[in-house]
N, C-alpha and C positions, 0 to 999 in steps of 0.2 A: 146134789143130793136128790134122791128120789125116792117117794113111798109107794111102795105095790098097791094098789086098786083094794084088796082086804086090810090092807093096812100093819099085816102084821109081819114086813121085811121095809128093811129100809137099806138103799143102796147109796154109795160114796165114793167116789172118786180121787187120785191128787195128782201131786204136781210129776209124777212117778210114771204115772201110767198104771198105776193100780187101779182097781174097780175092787170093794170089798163088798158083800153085803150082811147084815145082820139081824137077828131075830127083835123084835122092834119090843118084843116081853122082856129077856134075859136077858139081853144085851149082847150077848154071846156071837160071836161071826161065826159064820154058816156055810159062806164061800168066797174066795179071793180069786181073782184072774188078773194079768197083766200081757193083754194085748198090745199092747204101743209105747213106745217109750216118751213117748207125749205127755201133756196135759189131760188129762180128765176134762174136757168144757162143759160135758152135755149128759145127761141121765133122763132117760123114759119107760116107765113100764109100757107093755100094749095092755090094752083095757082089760083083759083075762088073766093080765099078770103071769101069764106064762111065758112071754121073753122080756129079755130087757134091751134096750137102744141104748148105745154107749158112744160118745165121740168124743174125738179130740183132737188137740190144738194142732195138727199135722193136719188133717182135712180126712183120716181115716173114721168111718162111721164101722162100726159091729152093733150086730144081730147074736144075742146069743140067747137059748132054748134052756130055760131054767129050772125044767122037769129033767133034761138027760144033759146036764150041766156042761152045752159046749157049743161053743161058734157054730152056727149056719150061716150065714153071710157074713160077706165084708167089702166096704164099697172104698174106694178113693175119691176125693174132692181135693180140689184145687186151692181151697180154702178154709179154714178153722170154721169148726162146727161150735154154735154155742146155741144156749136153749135159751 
């Protein structure tokens, strides 16, 4: 789990490979992605809170742009990513 830098989104992860995130006021989800059919291990805002870092237990890392809600990068590692 990770909290955006304002504080006012909170992002989650599972065993699925879901990444959900949600309004940290209403509790209401705001946006889902399933990138990987992995673990979830790893969750970071960048300090602007405008992407998030997502990894998982596959050694796949995303980058995704949380202003136009969609992957720009994605790396391979040879190893599970954990935070």
């Amino acid at each position: 789990m990770a909290v955006s830098p304002d504080g006012r989104t909170i992002a989650g992860g599972d065993m699925n490979g879901v990444v959900k995130l949600w309004d940290a006021l209403s509790h209401q989800e705001t946006f889902s992605f399933t990138p990987s059919a992995s673990s979830v291990t790893a969750l970071v805002y960048a300090r602007d809170g405008a992407r998030l870092y997502a990894g998982f237990g596959n050694g796949w890392l995303g980058t995704y742009d949380l202003r136009a809600g969609k992957l720009v990068r994605s790396e391979e590692h040879t190893s599970e990513l954990q935070s």
